[in-house]
VONUBA-23056 format. One record per atom (N, C-alpha, C): y, z, x. Coordinates in steps of 0.1 Angstrom, whole numbers, padded with zeros to 4 digits, always signed. Each point is the difference from the previous one (the first is absolute). Layout:
N
YZX ...
***
This chain:
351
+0209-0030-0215 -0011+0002+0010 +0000+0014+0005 -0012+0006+0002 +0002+0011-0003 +0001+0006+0021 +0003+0011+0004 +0000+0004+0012 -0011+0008+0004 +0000-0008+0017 -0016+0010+0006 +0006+0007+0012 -0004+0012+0004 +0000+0003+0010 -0012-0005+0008 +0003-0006+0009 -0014-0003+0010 +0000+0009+0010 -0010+0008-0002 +0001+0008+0018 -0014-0005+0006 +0001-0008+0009 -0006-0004+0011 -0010+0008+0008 -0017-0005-0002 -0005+0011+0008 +0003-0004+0017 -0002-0010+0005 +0003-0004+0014 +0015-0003+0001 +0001-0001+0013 +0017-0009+0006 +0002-0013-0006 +0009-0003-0007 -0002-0014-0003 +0002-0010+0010 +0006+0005+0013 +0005-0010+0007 -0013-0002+0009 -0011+0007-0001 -0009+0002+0013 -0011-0015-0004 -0011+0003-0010 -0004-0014-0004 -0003-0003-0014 +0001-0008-0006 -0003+0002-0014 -0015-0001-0004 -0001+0010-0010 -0011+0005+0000 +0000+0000-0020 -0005+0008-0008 -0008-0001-0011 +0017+0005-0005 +0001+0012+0004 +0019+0003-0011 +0008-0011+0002 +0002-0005+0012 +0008-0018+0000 +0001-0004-0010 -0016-0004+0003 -0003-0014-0007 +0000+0003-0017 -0002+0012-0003 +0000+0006-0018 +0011+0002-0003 +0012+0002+0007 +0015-0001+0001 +0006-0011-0007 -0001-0009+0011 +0005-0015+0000 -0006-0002-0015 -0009-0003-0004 -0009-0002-0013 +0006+0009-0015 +0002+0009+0005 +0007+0012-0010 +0018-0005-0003 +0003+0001+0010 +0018-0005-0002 +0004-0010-0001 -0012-0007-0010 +0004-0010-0011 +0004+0002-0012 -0008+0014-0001 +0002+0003-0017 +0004+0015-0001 +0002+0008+0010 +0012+0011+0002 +0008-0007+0011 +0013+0009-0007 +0008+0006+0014 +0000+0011+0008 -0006-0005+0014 -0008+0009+0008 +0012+0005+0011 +0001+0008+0008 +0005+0011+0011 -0010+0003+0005 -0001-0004+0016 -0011+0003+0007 +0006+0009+0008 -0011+0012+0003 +0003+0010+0007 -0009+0003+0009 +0001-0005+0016 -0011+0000+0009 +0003+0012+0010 -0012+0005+0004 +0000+0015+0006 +0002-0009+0017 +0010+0011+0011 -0002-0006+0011 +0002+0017+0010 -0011-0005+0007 -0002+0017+0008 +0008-0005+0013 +0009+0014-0005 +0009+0005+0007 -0006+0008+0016 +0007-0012+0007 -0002+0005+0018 -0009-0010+0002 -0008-0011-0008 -0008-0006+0003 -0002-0013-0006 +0004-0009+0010 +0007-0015+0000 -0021-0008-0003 +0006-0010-0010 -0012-0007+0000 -0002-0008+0008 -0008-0007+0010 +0006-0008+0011 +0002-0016-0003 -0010-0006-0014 -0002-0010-0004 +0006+0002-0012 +0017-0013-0007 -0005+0002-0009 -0003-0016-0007 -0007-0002-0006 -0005-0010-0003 +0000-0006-0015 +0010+0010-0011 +0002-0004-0013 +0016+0002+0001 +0003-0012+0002 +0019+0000-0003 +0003-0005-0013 -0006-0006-0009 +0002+0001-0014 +0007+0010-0003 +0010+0008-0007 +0001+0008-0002 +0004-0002-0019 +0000+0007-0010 +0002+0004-0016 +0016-0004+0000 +0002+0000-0014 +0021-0001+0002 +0001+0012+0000 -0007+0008-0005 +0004+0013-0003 -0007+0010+0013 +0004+0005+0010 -0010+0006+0011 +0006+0011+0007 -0007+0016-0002 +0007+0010+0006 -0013+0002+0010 +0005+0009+0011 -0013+0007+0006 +0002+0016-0003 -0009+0008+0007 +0001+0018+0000 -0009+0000+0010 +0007+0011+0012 -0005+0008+0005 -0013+0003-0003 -0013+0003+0009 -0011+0009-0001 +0004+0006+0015 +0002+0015-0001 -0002+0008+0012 -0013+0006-0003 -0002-0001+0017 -0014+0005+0006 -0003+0016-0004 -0007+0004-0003 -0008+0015-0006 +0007+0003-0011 +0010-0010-0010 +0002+0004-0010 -0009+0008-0012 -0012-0003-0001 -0014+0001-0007 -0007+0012+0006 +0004+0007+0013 -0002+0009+0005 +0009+0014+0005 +0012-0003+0001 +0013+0010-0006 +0006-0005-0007 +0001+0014-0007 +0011+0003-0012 +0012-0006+0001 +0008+0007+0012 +0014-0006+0001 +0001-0013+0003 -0007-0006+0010 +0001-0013-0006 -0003-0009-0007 -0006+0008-0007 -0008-0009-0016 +0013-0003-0009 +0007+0017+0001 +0016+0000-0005 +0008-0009+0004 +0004-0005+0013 +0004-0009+0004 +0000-0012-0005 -0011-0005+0001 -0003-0009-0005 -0001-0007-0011 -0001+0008-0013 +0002+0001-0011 +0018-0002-0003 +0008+0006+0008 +0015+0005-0001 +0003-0018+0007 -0003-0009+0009 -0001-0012+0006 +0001-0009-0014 -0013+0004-0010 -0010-0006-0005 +0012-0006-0019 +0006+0012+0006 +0013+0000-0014 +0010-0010+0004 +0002+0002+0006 +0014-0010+0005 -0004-0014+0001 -0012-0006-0001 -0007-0013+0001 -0002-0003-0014 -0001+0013-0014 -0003-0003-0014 +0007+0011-0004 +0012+0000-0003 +0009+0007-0008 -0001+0005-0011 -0010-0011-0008 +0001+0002-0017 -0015-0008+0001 -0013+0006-0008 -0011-0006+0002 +0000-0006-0017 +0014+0007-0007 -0001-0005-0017 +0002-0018-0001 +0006-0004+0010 +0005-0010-0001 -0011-0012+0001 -0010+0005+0001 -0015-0009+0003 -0010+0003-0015 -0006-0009-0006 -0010+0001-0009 -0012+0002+0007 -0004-0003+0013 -0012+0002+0003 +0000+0002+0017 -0009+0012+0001 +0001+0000+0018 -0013-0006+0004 +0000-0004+0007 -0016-0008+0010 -0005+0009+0012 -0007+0010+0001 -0004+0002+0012 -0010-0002+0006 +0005-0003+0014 -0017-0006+0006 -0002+0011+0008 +0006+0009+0002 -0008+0014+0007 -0003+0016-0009 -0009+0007+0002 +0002+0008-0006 +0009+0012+0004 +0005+0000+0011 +0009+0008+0010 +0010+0000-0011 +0002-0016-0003 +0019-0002-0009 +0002+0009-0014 -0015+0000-0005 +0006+0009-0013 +0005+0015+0004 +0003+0007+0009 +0013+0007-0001 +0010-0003+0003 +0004-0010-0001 +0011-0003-0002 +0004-0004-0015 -0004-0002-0010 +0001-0003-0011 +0008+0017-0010 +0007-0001-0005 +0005+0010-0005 -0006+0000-0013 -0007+0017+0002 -0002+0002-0016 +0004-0006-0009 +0009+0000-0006 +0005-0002-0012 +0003-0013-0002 -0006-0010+0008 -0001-0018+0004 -0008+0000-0015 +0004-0010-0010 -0006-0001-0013 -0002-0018+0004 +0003-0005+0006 -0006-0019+0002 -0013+0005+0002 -0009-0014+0000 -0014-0002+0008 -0003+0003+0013 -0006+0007+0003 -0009-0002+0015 -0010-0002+0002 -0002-0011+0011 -0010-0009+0000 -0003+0009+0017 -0016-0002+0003 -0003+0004+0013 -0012-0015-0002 +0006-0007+0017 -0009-0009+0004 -0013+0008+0009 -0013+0004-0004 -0011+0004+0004 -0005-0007+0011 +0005-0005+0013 -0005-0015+0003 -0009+0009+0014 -0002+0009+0003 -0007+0005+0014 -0004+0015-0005 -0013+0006+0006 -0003+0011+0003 +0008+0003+0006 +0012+0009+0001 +0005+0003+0009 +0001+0014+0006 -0011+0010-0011 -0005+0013+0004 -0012-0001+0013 -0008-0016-0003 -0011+0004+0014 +0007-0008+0013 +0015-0004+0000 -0001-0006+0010 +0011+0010+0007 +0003+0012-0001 +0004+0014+0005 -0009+0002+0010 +0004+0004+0014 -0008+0009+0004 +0006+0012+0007 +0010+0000-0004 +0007+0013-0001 -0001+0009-0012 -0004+0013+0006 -0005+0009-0018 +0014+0002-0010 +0008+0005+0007 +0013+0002-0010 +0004-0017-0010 -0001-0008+0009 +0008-0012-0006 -0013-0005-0012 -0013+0001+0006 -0009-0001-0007 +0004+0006-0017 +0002+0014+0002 +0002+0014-0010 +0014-0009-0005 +0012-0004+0007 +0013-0006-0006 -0007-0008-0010 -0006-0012+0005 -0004-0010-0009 -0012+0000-0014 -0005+0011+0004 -0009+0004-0010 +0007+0004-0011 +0009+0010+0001 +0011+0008-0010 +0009-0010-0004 +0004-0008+0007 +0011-0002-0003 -0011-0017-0011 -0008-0005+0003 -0004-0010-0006 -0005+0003-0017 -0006+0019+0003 -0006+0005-0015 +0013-0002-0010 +0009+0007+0006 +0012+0002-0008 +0008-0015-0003 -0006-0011+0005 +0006-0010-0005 -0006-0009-0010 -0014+0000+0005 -0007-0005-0007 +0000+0005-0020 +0005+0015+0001 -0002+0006-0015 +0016-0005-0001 +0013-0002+0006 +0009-0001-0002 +0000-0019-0007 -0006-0008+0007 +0006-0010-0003 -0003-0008-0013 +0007-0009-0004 -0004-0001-0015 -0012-0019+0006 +0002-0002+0010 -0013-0014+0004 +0002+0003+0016 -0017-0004-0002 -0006+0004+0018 -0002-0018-0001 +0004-0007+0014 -0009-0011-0001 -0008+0003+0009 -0012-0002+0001 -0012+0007+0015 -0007-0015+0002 +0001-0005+0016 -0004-0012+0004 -0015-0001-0003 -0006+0008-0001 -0012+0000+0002 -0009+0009-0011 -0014-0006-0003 -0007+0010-0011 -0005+0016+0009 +0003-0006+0016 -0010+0014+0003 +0013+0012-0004 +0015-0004+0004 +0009+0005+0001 +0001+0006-0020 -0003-0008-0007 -0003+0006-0015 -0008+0014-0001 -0009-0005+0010 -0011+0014-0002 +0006+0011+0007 +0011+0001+0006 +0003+0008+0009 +0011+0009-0012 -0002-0004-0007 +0015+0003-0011 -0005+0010-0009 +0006+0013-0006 -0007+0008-0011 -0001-0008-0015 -0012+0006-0005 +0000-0010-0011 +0011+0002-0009 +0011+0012+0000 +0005+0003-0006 +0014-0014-0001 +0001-0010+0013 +0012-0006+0004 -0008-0016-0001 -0013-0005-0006 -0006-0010-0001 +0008-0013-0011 +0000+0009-0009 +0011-0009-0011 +0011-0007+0000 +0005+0015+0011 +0016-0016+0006 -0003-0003+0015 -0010-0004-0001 -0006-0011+0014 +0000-0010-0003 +0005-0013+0009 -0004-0008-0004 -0003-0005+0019 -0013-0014-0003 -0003-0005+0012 +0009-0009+0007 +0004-0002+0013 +0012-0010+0002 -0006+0001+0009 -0003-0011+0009 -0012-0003+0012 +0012-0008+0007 -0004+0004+0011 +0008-0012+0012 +0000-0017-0005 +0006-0010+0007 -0002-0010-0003 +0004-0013+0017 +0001-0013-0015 +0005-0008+0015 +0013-0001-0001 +0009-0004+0011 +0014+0002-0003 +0004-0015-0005 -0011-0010-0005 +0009-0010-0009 +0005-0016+0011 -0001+0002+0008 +0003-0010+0012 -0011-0012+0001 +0006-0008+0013 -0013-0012+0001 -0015+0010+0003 -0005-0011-0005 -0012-0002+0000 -0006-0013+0010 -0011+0010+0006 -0004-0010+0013 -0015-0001-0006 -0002-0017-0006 -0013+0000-0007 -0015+0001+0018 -0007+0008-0005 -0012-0001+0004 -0005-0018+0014 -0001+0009+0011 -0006-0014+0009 -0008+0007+0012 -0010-0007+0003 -0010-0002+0009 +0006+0003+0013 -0001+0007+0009 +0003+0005+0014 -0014-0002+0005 +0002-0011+0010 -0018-0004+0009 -0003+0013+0011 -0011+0006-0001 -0005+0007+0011 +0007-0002+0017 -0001+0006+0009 +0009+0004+0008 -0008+0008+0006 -0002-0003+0022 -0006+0011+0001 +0009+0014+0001 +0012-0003-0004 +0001+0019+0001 +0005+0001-0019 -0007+0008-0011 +0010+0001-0006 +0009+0010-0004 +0007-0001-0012 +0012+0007+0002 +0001+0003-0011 +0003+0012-0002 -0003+0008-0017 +0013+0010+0003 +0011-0001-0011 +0012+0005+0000 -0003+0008-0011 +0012+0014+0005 +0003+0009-0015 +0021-0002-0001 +0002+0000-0010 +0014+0005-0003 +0005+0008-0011 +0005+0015+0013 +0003+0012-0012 +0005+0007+0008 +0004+0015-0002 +0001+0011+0004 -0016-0001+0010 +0005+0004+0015 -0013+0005+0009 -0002+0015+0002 -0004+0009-0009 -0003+0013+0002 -0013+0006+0000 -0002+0014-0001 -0009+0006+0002 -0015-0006-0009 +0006-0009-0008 -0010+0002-0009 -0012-0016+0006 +0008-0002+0009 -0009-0012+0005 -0014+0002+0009 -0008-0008-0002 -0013+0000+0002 -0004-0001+0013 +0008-0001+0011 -0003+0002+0013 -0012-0001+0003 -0008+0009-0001 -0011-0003+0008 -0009-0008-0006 -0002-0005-0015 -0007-0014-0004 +0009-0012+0009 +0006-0003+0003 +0008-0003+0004 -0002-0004+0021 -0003+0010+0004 -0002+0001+0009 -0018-0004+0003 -0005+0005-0009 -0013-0006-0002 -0005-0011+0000 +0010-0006-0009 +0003-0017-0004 -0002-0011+0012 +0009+0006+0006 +0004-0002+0019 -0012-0001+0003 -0004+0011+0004 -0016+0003+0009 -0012-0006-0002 +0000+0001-0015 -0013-0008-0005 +0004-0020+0006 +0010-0002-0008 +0006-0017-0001 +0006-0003+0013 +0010+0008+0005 +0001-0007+0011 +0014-0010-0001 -0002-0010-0007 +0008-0008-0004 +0010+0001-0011 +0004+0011-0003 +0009+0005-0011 +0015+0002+0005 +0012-0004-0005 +0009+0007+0006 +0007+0002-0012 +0009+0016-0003 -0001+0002-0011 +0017-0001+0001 +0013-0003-0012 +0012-0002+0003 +0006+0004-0012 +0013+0009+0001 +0008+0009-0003 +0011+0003-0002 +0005-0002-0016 +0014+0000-0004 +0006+0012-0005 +0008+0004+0001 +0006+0014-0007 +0003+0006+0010 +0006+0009-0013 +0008+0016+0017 -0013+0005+0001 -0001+0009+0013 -0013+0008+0004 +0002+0014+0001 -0005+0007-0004 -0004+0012+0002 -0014+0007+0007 -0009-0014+0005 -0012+0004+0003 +0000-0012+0010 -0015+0002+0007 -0001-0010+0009 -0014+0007+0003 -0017-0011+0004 -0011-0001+0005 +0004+0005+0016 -0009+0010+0002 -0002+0004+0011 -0002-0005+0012 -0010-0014-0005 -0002-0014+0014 +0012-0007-0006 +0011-0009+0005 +0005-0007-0006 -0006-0016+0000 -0007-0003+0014 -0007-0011-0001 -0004-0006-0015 +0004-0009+0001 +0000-0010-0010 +0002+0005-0014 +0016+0007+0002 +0008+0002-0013 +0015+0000+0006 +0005-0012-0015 +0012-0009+0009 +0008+0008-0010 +0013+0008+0005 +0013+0005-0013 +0010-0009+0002 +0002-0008-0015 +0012-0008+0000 +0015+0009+0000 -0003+0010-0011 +0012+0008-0003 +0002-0002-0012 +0013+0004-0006 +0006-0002-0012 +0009-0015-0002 -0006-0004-0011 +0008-0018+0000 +0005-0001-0015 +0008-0008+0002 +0009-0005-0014 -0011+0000-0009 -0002-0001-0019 -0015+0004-0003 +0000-0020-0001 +0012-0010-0004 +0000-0012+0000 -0008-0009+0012 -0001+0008+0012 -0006-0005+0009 -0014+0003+0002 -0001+0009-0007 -0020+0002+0004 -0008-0013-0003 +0001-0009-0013 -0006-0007+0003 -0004-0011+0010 +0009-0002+0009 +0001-0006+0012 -0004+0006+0011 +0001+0013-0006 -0004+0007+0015 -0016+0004-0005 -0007-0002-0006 -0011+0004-0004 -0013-0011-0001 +0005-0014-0001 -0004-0009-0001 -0011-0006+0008 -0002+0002+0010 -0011-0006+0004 -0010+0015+0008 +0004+0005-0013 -0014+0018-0002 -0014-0011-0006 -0008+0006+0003 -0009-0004-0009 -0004+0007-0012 +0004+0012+0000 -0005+0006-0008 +0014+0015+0000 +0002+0004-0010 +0007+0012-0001 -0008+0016-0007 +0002+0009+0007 -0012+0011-0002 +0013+0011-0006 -0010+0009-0004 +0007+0013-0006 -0014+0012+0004 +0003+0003+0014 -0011+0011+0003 +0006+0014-0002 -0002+0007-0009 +0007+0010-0001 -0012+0012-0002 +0002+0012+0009 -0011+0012-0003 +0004+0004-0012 -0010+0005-0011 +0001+0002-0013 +0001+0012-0001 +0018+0006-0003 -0002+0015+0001 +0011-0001-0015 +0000+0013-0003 +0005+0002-0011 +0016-0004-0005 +0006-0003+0013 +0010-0010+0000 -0002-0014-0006 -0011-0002+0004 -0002-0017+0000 -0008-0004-0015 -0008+0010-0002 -0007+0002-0015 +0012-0006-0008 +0014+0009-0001 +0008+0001-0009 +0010-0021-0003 -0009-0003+0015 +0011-0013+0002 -0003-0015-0008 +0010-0001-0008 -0003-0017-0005 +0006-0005+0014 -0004-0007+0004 +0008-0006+0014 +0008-0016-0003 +0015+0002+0005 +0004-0012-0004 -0005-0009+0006 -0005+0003+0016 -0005-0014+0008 -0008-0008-0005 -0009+0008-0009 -0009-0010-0004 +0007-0009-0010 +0008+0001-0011 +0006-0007-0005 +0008-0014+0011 +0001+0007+0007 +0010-0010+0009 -0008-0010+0014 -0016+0009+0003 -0003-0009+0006 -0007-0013-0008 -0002+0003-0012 -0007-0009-0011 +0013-0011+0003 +0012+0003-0001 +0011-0010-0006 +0000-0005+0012 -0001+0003+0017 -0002-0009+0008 -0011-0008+0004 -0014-0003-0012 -0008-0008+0002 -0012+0002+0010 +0001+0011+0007 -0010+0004+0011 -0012+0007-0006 -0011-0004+0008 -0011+0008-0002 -0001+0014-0003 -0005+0015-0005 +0009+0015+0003 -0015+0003+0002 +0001+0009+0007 -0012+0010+0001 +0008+0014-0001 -0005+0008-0008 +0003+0018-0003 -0007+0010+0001 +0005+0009+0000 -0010+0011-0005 -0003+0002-0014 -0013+0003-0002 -0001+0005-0010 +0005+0013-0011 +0003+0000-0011 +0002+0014-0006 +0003-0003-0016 +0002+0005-0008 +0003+0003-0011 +0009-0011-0004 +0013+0002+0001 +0012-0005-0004 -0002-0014+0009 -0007-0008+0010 -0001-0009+0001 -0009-0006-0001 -0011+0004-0008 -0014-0008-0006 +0005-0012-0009 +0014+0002-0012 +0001-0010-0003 +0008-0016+0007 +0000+0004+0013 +0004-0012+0011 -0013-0006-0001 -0008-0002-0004 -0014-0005+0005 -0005-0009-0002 +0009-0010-0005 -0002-0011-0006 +0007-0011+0017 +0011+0008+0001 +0006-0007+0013 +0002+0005+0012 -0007+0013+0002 +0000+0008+0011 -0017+0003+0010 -0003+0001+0008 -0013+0003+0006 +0002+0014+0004 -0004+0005-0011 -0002+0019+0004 -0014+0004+0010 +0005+0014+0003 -0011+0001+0009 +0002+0016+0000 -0019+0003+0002 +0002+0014-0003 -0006+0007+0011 +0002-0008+0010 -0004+0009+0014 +0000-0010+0016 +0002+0008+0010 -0001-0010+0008 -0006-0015+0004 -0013+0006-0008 -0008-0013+0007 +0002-0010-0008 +0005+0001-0012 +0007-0011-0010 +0006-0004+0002 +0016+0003+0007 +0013-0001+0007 -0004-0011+0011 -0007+0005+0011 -0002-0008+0008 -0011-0014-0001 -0002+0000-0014 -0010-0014-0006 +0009-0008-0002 +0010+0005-0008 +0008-0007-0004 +0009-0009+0009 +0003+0009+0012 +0009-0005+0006 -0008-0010+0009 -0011-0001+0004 -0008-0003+0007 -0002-0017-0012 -0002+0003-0010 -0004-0015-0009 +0011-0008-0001 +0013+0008-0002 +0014-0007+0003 +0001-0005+0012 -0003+0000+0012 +0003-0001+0016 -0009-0015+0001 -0013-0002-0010 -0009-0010+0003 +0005-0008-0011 +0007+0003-0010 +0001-0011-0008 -0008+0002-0015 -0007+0011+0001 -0013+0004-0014 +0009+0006-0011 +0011+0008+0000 +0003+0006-0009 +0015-0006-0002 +0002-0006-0011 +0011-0005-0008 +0012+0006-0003 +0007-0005-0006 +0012+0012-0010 -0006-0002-0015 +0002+0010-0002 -0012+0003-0018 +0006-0008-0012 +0017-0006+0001 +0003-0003-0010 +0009-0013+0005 +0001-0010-0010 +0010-0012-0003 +0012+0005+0001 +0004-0016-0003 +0018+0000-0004 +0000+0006-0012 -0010-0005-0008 +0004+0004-0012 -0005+0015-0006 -0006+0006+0006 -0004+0012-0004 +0013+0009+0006 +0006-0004+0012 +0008+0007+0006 +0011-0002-0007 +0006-0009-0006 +0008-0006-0010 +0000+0010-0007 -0011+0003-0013 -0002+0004-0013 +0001+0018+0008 -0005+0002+0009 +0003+0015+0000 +0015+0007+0004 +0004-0007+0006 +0014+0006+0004 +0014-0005-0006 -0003-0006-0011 +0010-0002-0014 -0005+0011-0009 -0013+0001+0002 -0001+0016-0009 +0006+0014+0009 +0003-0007+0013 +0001+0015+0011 +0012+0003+0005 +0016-0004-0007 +0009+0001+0009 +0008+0014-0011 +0010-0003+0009 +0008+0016+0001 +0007-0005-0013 +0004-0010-0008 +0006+0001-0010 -0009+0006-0011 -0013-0005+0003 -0014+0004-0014 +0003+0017+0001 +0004+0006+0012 -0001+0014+0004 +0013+0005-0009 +0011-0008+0000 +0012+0004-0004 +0000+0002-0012 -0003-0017-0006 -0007+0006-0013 -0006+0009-0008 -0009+0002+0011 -0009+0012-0008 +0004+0012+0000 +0012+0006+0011 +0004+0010+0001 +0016-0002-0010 +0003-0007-0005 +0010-0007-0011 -0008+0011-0014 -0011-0003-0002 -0005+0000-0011 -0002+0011-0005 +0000+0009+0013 -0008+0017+0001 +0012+0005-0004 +0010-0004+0005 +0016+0006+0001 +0003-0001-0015 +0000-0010-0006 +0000-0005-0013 -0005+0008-0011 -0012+0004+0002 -0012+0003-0007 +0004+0019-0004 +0012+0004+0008 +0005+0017+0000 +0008-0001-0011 
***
């Protein structure tokens, strides 16, 4: 069986997210060493994936490493004593592009970079911006397979690095399935998101929602980074076990994905949607590119006054959930993280 280095783009202990869940799926058929980055001086406050690999180290990220030298040195000098010998691995995994300096020249295994985020436009600092730029060109020519979640994230790639691309899209993580059922009208209703709450959310459709309807109350899973300016009628649950959302989501009528469409979000296959399909609820989204092909089980919408139709026909009872048991069935046996494993099996293969 051959050996991987996994280096972890997120904390693994914080929540499991797309490297998790491609992990778990992967260290069936390598033997994997996970190596999760944890910033130093700064405690996560939630952590919510205690799963942990057999094999599991962490490393240090100090703060302005990416912006001084000496502690870039530092860090790098940390960064040895966590991987001694990188010969001892046939293949490294990275999910950031920061990690390929850490990779030693004269490293002759595979390197694999998981492409899974823009993570040049979600900089808004210029130097780190400039870090991630350089540091992503020089990986991109270095690695011998990119997997990139997304087609827009393909186009982002020189054509020079297209060949050893391959597509690996988010998925569902494989769990129950909550078949499709009728929730009766209600005078108030209730339209849930569950994810990351950040900048990228739609607040003010949102708040619009409110004003126009009236009867809307909108409810809220995940860590936050953001928050609507009126809070009236937006409820934050927090961060929850991911086995309990279904219970805790259950009598939503509908689950939304309002996201402003910025060059962050262009790039996003979104797992939610995979995962709100597998809890049987109605979805309303935004529209864009990479989720046009939801459209068979999703209600997209390409501007406010669509958004608030929707939620308005859901509240009376007019607008349905778009798909069966069985369509929900047949799509997410095509959609889980082993089909992903496989396919990134094959690319690995294929060198």
């Amino acid at each position: 069986m051959k050996k991987m280095l996994y280096m972890c783009a997120v904390e693994w202990k914080w929540i499991a997210q797309r490297p998790q869940f491609l992990e778990m799926e992967l260290e069936k058929d390598y033997e994997i060493t996970v190596l999760s980055p944890v910033h130093a001086f700064k405690k996560i406050k939630t952590q919510k994936n205690t799963t942990l690999p057999e094999r599991f180290k962490e490393f240090s990220l100090l703060p302005y490493q990416e912006k001084v030298g000496a502690i870039s040195g530092l860090s790098k000098a940390l960064f040895k004593g966590k991987v001694k010998n990188f010969d001892e691995y046939d293949i490294v995994w990275l999910g950031s592009a920061l990690f390929g300096k850490y990779i030693p020249e004269d490293y002759k295994g595979i390197v694999v970079f998981d492409y899974m985020d823009d993570c040049i436009s979600m900089q808004s600092n210029p130097k780190m911006k400039e870090a991630y730029s350089s540091q992503q060109a020089k990986l991109v020519e270095r690695a011998d397979l990119i997997c990139a979640s997304s087609q827009y994230l393909i186009g982002l790639l020189p054509e020079s690095t297209r060949e050893k691309t391959i597509l690996i899209r988010n998925a569902f993580r494989g769990k129950d399935i909550i078949p499709p059922a009728e929730i009766k009208p209600e005078n108030i209703v209730k339209i849930g998101y569950v994810g990351t709450i950040a900048e990228w959310m739609d607040w003010k459709l949102l708040e619009k929602c409110r004003e126009v309807l009236g009867n809307v109350v909108f409810h809220f899973w995940g860590p936050e980074n953001s928050r609507p300016d009126n809070e009236e009628g937006f409820v934050f649950h927090g961060v929850v076990e991911h086995s309990a959302i279904p219970n805790e989501i259950k009598d939503m009528h509908a689950l939304m994905m309002p996201f402003v469409v910025n060059d962050i979000v262009k790039a996003v296959d979104p797992v939610k949607l995979y995962e709100y399909i597998s809890y049987g609820k109605n979805i309303i989204s935004v529209q864009y590119d990479e989720v046009k092909r939801f459209g068979e089980y999703v209600w997209l919408y390409k501007d406010e006054e669509t958004f608030i139709e929707l939620v308005k026909g859901i509240g009376e009872g007019k607008i349905h959930c778009k798909y069966d048991s069985a369509s929900q069935s047949e799509f997410l046996k095509e959609n889980t993280w082993s089909h992903r494993a496989e396919e990134v099996k094959k690319g690995i293969d294929s060198l």
